[in-house]
N, C-alpha and C positions, 0 to 999 in steps of 0.2 A: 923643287915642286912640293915635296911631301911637307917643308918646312911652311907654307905660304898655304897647306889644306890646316895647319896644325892652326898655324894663328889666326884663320879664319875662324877656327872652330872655337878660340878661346875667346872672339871678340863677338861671337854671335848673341851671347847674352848682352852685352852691350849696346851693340849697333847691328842690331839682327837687318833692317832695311840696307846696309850698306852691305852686309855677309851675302844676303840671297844671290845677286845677279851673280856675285865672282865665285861662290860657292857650287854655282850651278853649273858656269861652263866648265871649273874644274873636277865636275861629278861624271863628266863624260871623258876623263883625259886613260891614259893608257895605260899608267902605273895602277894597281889593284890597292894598294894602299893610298894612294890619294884619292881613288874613287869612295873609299870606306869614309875615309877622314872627312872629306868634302859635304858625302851623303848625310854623316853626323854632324856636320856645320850644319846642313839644311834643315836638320830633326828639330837642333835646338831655336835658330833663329824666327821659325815658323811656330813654335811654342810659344818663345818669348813673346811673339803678335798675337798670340789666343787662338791659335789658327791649328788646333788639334787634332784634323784628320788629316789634315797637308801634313803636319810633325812626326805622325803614325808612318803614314805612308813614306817620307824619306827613312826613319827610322829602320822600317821594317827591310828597305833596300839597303840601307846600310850592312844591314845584320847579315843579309844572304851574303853579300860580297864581303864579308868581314870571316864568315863560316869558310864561304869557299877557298880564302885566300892563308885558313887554317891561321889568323889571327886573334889568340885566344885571350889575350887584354882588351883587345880595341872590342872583341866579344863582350866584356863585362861592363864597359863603358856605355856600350849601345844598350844592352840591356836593363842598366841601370836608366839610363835616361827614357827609355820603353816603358818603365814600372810606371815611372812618374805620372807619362801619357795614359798610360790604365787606369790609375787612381781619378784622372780628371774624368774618363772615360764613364766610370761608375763599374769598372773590372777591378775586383781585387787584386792589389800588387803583388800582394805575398806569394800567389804561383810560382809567376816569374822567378823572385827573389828565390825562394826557396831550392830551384835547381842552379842557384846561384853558390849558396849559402856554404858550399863546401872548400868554395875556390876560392873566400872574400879574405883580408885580413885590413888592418890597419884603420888606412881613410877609408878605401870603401866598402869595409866593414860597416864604419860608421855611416856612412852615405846608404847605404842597404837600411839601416836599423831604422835613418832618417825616414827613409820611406815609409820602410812599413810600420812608423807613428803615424804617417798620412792616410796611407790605407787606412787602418785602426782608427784615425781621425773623423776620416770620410764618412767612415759606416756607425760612428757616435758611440764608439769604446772611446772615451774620452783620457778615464783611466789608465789603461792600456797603453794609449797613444804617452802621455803623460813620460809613464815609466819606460819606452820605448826611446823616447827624446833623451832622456835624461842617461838612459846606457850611451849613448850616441855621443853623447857631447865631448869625453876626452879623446875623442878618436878625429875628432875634427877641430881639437882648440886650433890648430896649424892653420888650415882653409877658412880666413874669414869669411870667403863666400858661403861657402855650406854650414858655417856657426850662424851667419846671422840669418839663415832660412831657418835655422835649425828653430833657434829661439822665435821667430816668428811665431813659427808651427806651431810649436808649445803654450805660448802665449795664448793664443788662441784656444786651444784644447783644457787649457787652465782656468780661462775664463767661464768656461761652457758646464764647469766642476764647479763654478763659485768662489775658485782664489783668485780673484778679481787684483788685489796688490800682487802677488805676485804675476799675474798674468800682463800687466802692465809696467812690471820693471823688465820684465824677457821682452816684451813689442819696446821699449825706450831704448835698451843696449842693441837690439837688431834695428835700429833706425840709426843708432849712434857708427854703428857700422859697416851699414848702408853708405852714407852720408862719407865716412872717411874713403868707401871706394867709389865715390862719385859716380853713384846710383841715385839719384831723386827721385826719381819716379819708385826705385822701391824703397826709398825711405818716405815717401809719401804716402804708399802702402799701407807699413808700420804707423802712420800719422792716424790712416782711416781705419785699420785695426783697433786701434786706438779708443776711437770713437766707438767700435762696437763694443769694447767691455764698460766704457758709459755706461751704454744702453742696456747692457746687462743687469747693470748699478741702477738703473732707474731714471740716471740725469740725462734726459734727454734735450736738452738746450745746450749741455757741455757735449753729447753725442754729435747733434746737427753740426755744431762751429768747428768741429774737430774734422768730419765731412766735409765742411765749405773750406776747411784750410788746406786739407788731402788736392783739392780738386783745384785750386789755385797752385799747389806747389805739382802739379801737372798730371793728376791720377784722374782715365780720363774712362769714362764708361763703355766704349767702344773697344777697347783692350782689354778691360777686367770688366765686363757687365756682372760678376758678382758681387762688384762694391752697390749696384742696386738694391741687393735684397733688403741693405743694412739701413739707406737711405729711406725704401719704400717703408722699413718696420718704424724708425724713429718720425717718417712723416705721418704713419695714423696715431702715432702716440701723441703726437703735436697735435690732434685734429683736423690734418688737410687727407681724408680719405681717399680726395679725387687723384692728387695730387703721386699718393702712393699707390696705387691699382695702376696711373700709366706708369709710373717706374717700373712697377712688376711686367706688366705687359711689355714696355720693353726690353726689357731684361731677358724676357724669355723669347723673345724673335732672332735680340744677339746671342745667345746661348746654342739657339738652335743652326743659326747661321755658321756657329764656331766650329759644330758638332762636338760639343761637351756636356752628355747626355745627365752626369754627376749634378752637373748643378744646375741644369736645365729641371730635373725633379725639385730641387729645395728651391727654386722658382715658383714652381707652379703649388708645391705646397704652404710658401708667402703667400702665392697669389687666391687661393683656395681658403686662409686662415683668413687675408685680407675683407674679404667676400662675405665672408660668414661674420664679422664682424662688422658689417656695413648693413646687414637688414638683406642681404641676394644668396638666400642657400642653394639655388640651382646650378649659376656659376660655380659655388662652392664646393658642390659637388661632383660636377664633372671635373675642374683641377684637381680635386682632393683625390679623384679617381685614378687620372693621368698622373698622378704622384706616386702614387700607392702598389701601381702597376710598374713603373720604372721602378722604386725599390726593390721591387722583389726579384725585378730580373736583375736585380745590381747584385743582390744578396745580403743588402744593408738591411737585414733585418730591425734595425736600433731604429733608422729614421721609417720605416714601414710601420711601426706599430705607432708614431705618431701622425701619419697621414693617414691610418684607420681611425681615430680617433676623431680628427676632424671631419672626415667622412662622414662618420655616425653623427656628428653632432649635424653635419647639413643636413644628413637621412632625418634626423626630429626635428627639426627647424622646415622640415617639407611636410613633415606630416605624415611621416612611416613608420610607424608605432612597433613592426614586428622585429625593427633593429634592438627595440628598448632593453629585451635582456642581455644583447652583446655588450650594454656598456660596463659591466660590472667587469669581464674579460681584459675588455680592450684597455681598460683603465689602468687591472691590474699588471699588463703587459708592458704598458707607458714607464707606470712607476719602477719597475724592476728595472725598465733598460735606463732610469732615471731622467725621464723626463714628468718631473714633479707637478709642474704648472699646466703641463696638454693633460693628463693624468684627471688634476683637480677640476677643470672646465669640461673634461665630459662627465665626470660623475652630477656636476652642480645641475650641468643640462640636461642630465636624464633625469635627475631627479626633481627637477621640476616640470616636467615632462608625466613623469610616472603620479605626479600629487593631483597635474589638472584631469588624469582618466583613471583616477581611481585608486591607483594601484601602490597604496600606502605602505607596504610590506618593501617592495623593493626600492620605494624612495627611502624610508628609512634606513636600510643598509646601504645603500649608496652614500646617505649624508654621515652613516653614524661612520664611515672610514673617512669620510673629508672632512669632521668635526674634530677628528685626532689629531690634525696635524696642529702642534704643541705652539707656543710664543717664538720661537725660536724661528728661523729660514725667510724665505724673500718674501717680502710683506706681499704681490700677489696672492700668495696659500695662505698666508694668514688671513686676509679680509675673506677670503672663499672662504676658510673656517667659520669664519663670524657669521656670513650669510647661513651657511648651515643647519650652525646650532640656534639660527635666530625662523628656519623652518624648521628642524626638531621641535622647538617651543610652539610655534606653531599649529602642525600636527598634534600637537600633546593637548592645545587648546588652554596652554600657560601664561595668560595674558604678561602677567608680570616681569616673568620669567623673557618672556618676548621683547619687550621694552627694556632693561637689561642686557641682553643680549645686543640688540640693537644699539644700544646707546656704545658698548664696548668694542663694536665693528668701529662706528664710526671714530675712534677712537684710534684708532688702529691708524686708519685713513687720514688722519692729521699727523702723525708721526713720519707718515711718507707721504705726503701732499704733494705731486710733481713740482718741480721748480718751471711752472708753464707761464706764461708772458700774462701782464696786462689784458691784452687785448687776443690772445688765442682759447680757442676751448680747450676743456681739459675732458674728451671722451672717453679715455680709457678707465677714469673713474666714476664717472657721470652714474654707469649703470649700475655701480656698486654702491655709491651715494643713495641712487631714489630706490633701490632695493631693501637696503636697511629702512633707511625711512618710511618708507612703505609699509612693512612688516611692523613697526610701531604702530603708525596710524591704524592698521586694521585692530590690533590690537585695543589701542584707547578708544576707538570709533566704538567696538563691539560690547565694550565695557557698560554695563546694565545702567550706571549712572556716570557720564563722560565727563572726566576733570575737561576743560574750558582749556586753562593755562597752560597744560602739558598738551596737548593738541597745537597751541600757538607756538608752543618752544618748541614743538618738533617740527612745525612747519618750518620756524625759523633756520632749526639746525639744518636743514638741507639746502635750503637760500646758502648758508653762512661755510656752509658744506662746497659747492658750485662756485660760487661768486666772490672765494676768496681770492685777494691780490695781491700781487707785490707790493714793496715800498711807493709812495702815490707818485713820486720823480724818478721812474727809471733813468740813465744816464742817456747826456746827450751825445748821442755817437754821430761823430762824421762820417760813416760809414753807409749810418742808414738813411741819412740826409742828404746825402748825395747821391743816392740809390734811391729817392724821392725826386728829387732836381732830376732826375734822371726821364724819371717816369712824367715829371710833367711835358720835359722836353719831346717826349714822344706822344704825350698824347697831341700835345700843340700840331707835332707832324701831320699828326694821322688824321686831324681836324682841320687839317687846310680843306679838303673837299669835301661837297656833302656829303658825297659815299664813299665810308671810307676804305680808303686802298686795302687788298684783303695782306700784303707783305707789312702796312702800316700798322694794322690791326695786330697780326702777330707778335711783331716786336712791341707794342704794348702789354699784351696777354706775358709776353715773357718779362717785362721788366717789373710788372703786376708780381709775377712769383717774384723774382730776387729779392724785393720789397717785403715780401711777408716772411723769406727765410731769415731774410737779416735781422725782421724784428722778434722773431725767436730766440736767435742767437745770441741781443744783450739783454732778453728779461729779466730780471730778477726774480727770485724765490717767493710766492706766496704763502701766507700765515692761514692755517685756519683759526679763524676765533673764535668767541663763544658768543651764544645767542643771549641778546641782553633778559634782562630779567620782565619780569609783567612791572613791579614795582619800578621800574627804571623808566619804563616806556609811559605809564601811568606819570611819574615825575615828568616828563618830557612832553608829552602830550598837552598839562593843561584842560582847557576847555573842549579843545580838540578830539575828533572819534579818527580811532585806527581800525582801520578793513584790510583784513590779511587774507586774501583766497588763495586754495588751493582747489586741487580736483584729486578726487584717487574714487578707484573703483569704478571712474566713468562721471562720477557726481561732479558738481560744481560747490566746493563749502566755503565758507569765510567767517572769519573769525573777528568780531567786531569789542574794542577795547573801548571802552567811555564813559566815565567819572566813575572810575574802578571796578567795574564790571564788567566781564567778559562773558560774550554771548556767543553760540554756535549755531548758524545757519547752514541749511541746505537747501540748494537754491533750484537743483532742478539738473537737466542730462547737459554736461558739459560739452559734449559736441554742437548742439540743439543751438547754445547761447554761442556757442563759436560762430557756429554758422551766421548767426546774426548779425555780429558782429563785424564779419566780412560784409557783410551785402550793405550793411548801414555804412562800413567806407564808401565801398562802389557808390553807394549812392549820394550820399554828400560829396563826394571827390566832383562826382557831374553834376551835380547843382553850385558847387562852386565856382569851378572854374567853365561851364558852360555860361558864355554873356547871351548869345540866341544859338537853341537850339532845340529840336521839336523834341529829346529826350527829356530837356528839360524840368516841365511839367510832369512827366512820369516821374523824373529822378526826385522832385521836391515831394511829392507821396510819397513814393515810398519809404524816403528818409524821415517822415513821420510817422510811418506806420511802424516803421523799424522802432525808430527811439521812443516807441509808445509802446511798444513789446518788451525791450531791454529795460525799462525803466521798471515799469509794473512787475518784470521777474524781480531785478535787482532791489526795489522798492525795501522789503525788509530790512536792509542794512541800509540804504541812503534816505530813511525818514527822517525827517528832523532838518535844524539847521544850522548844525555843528561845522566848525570846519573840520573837514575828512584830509587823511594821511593815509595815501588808499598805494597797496602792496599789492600789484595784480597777478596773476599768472597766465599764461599761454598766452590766447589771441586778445585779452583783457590788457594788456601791456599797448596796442594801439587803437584799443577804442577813446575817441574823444569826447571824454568823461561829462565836458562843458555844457554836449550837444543833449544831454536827456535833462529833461525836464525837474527831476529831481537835483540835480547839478546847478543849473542856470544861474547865474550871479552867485554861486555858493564858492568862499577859498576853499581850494581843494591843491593835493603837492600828492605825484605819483613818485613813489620808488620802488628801486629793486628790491629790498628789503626791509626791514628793521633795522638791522644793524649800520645799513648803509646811510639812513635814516636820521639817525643820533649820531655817524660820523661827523654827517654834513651840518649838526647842529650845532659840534663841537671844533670842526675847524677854524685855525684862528684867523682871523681876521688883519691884525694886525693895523700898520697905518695907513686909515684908507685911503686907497688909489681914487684916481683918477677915473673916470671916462674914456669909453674908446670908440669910434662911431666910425663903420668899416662899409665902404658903398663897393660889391664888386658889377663885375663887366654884365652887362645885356637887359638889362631889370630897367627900363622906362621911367620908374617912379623911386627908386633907390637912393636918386641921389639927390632929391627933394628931398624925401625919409630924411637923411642921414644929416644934409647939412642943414634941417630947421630941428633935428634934435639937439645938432652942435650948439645952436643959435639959442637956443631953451636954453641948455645944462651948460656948456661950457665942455671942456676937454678936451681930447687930439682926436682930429678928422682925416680921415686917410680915403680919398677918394680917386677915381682914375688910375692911372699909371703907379700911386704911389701904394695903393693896397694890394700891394705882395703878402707873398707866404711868412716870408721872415720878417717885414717890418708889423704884418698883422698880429704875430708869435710874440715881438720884441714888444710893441705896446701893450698886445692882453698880459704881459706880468705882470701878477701883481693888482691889473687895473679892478675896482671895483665893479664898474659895467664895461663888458664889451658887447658890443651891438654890432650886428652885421646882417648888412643889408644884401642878399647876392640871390643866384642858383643856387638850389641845394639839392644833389641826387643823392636816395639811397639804394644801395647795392646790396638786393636779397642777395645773391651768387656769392660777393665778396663783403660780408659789410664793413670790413674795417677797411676797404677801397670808395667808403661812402666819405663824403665830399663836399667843399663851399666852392664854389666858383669865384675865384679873387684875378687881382689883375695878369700874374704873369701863371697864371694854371692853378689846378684844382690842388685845396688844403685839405688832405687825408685826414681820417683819423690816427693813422700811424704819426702824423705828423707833432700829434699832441705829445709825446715825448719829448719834446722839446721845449716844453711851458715849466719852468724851472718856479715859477709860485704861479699858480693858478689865478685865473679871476672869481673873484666872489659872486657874480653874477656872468651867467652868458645870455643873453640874447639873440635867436637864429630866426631872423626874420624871413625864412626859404621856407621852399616847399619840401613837407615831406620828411626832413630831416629829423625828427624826432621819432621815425618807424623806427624800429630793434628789431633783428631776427633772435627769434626766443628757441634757444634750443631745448633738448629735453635736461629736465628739472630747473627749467624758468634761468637757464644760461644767456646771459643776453649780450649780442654782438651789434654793435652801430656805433653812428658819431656822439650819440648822445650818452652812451652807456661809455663810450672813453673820456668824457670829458667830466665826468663822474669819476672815472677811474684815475684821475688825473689828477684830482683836487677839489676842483671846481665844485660851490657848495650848491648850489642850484643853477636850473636852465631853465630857459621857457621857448619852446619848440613846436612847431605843428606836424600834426602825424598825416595831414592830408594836403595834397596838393592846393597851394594858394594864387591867386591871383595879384598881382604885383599892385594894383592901382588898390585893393583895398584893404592892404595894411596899412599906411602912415598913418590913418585916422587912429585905428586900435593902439598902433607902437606910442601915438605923441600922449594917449592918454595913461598907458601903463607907464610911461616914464614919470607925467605926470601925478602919478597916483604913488610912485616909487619917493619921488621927491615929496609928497606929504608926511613920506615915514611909514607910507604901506606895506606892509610883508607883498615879495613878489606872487604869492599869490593871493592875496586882497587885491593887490593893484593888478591883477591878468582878469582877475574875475569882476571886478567895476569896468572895466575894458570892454571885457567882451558883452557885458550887459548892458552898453548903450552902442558895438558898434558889431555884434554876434561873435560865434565862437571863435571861426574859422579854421577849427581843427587845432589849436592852439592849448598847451595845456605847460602846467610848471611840473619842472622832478627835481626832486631830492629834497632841501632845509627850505621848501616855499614858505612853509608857515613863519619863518625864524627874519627879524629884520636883517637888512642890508650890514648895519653897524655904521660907525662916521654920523655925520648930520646931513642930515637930508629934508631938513626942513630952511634950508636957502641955498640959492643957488651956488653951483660949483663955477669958481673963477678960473678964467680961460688962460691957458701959462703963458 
């Protein structure tokens, strides 16, 4: 009997579900030593499930019947495995151990020592724990089990120091020894360990895949809801904010369920950091509270002075000024217990906080300790240096000095550019991007006689800043193409009935995530560039006027380039003209597509009172009758440029930037393709459209049944035009889930990874499809901004819902006009001047021709 308690007890780390039920009825038998042994089966088996007040609770039975039974081994065994549950607990171990410490030798010497580096871990002596591990290890080379936790631990505690190489050869050999004692799940662990000193490193796409391979090789959140916190950090570095607040939130319901009150705190202080970084200081403040309050009664002073910290910074982000001089405190309390980075974002925020009321004495001592931190340490503290010293200059009223400063933050920020996707934001530098920049412009704006050119290069450097990308052909992964096939398949499902099934719905919302993790996981690294020159843009331009707006200060400015002269406008209150420019949608969307309807008549007024306000503001820079290369910013990115009077028959080509501008100018063309004329499902008039362009131009027609995803992908390579005729939604929520309707389901914009040579032209005869969601600093997410990001030299797209019967006239004439040898936008803008706009507008190389001959017809293969 005693021997059948023993090997329960050593199999419970393994097969803790099979240990419980026989562990149990042997925790009642009549031997006192099998009662002990049994009880200590049950301690460990119910830990290894995460189930830490059930493990207490046997444990602490163990221990009485282990006492009574005057058992003074099987004493030091329970006790040791008691510590453990403390440390989870948020009790310090070292208690325990310490009336230990007299009787230990040898292994559980080592096993003791183990611990209290966990302890000392817990409470963020990182240090400590370090040199703790490191006494430990010749006491345990013998026990691979307790080496490879051992190394674990460490790993982890070394990463948290910054020895990032070493932190990840101790998680590699503790995974390697995992894995030899046919442990997966803890050597999957060690996999998603892994992944968090990525994330420490910065590479947060090697972080994610390192996560989704953890979670394939069986590491599953319901047992360690701690692998959350790591998930929910690297998903708002990615920019899915929403995506990481519910990790957090569940993470902290399984934590609380587990009763593991240790990491139910670094929960709620993810979830509190999360908050505060999303624009909701309220939430941020009561988690930061609920944090702050658990540390102290934990006694982890280390992690308590940085959930003070984010406290404070939700207290100034609400609007409670009378915390302002605790930051100086709390900061100095961060950095001593080395938390460098929470340290530097409260000083940044109080001290910007302290400049908007006045209080100039204590901003400057705040920045002049966060301006010292030297070239050296993790480029976070470096850019917060830069921001700094770039308000020092500020405060000092050092224009020069400012711009300077500024120009060498952003400088900084291209050295460590996230390796972030094509088609994901990149938030976490976003605010530090339009910060510097910012800080320039005030400075050059303020300047008694304003350089022109340096205004338009600083505009530019923050476009060039935001919108840089990876290589234009990310790789074609099977992975995420069939985590697409996947997703059409379910929406197919879920669209058998009008209303759709709410379980149908679900499983699309979830296969919607898998899709966006995956295309994280194979992006490749983006460059930042540099902002081309005035001289360059001046060459490239020609006859042509370039309009660069921006907004700062609240203003609306634009920066107009044309026959070498650069002019600087200000146009008036940029919300004012935003606002306009929504309601001038709303109102041409219902004059459009309303055939009878008694809004009608309202909608057609107002749609000209509108585009007679917009124009008359914008009028200063659209005089004349230049062709415009017009670089918008904010809600200017879907006004339909066509629709104001100043516009009307005028070529006009909207881009994200300049740079993006001259790419498209310079991509090569190569032999020109073919034609491609794409009819999808439901459109009435589509496949009229599609086969009398066939019949015009010549090239391959893919209509009905035959215009799939992959044969639509296989012919646009390469093709000179592709034209598609179909549905087109775009998705504010998700926009790179925005979409062509073709035959066997909707063509993502993720799906454009897979265009191994681009088309030279797109044409997207749908509605709508050419809206962008514009994040902050003119970040732009849609179908049309990846098919830019793809290659693709130009599109011609409508930002307003269209009416299917009265495009073929406009399409047969812009093809028509393409085939004279018209720049595509010459040929949209003759188009639209004998057949109206219809919300229809060109991006990117519009001005630039086709290339090939396109003054005779294309022969049919």
């Amino acid at each position: 009997m005693p021997g059948e308690a023993e090997r329960l007890r050593d199999l419970a780390r393994r097969q803790p579900d099979l240990v419980l039920p026989r562990a149990g009825a042997l925790a009642e038998a009549g031997d006192p030593d099998v009662r002990v042994v049994a009880r200590h089966a049950l301690c460990l088996a119910h830990a290894e499930r995460g189930e830490v007040a059930a493990a207490r609770r046997a444990g602490l039975r163990a221990l009485a019947e282990a006492r009574r039974a005057g058992a003074a081994r099987r004493v030091v065994e329970i006790q040791l495995s008691l510590a453990w549950l403390d440390i989870e607990r948020g009790v310090p171990g070292a208690d325990r151990l310490a009336a230990l410490w007299h009787r230990l030798d040898g292994e559980e010497l080592g096993r003791a020592r183990c611990l209290l580096g966990l302890g000392l871990a817990a409470r963020g002596q990182h240090a400590a724990a370090v040199a703790e591990f490191t006494a430990a290890l010749p006491h345990l080379r013998r026990n691979r089990w307790w080496l490879a936790n051992l190394l674990g631990a460490r790993g982890i505690a070394a990463a948290y120091l910054g020895h990032l190489g070493p932190a990840e050869d101790d998680l590699s050999r503790a995974r390697a020894l995992w894995a030899d004692a046919a442990q997966p799940l803890r050597a999957a662990s060690c996999l998603h360990n892994t992944g968090f000193v990525a994330l420490l490193g910065g590479d947060v796409l090697r972080a994610l895949s390192l996560f989704d391979a953890a979670a394939r090789d069986g590491l599953d959140p319901a047992r360690r809801p701690e692998i959350l916190l790591d998930r929910a950090e690297a998903l708002h570095l990615a920019g899915l904010d929403g995506e990481a607040t519910a990790a957090l939130e569940r993470a902290c319901a399984l934590l609380t369920a587990a009763g593991r009150p240790a990491r139910l705190a670094e929960a709620r202080l993810a979830l509190a950091r999360c908050a505060l970084r999303t624009g909701r200081p309220e939430p941020a403040a009561t988690a930061a509270g609920q944090a702050l309050a658990a540390f102290r009664s934990q006694r982890r002073g280390s992690w308590a002075s940085v959930a003070s910290s984010v406290l404070l910074r939700a207290e100034l982000a609400r609007g409670r000024l009378s915390v302002l001089r605790m930051a100086g405190r709390t900061a100095a309390r961060c950095e001593r217990q080395g938390w460098h980075v929470a340290a530097a974002e409260l000083r940044l925020d109080a001290a910007r906080t302290a400049v908007v009321v006045g209080h100039h004495a204590l901003a400057r001592r705040l920045l002049a300790k966060l301006a010292a931190n030297g070239t050296p340490g993790p480029a976070p503290l470096r850019v917060m240096a830069w921001q700094a010293r770039a308000l020092l200059a500020e405060l000092d009223g050092d224009h020069r000095r400012l711009v300077r400063v500024a120009g060498r933050g952003l400088r900084v920020l291209a050295e460590r550019m996230p390796a972030l996707s094509l088609v994901e934001p990149r938030t976490h530098v976003t605010g530090a991007v339009v910060s510097l920049a910012d800080h320039a412009l005030t400075a050059l704006l303020s300047s008694r006689r304003v350089d022109n050119n340096a205004v338009l290069r600083w505009t530019e450097r923050r476009r060039v800043a935001l919108l840089c990308r990876p290589p234009l052909r990310p790789p074609d992964d099977a992975e995420l193409a069939a985590e697409l096939s996947t997703l059409r398949a379910a929406v197919a499902e879920a669209g058998l009935t009008e209303e759709l099934d709410p379980a149908a719905r679900t499983a699309v919302v979830r296969q919607e995530l898998r899709v966006r993790r995956r295309a994280l996981a194979i992006s490749g690294a983006g460059m930042m560039g540099r902002p081309p020159t005035t001289r360059e843009l001046e060459s490239a331009l020609g006859p042509a006027t370039l309009l660069s707006f921006f907004v700062h200060s609240g203003l609306l400015y634009a920066v107009a380039l044309a026959a070498g002269r650069t002019r600087l406008h200000r146009l008036g209150s940029a919300a004012e003209i935003s606002t306009h420019v929504r309601q001038l949608r709303f109102a041409l969307s219902h004059k459009t597509t309303a055939r009878i309807s008694p809004l009608q008549p309202a909608a057609i007024r107002a749609a000209e009172t509108l585009t007679s306000w917009l124009d008359h503001r914008l009028r200063p820079v659209l005089s004349g009758d230049a062709p415009l290369v017009v670089v918008p910013t904010g809600a200017l990115h879907d006004l339909p440029w066509a629709a104001l009077p100043s516009c009307h028959g005028r070529p006009l080509t909207v881009a994200p930037s300049t740079s993006d501008w001259l790419r498209g100018l310079s991509t090569p063309s190569g032999r020109p393709g073919r034609a491609v004329w794409v009819e999808g499902p439901g459109l009435a008039h589509a496949e009229r459209e599609v086969i009398a362009l066939h019949q015009r131009h010549g090239g391959r027609l893919l209509t009905g049944k035959a215009s799939t995803v992959d044969r639509v992908l296989q012919a646009g390579a390469g093709a000179r035009v592709l034209h598609v005729a179909s549905h087109g939604t775009f998705r504010a929520d998700q926009p790179l889930l925005s979409h062509l309707d073709l035959a066997d389901g909707p063509l993502y914009a993720y799906d454009l990874h897979r265009l191994r040579r681009p088309p030279r032209l797109v044409v997207l005869s749908a509605c709508e499809v050419g809206a962008v969601d514009v994040r902050v600093g003119d970040e732009l997410l849609g179908l049309t901004s990846a098919l830019l990001g793809a290659g693709a030299a130009t599109l011609v797209a409508s930002v307003l819902p269209v009416r299917d019967d009265q495009v073929p006239d406009l399409m047969t004439t812009l093809h028509d006009e393409l085939r004279r040898g018209r720049t595509p936008a010459e040929a949209l803008a003759n188009a639209q001047a004998r057949h109206g706009h219809l919300g229809f507008q060109c991006l990117g190389a519009g001005l630039s021709p086709l290339g090939g001959d396109h003054r005779r017809p294309h022969q049919r293969p």
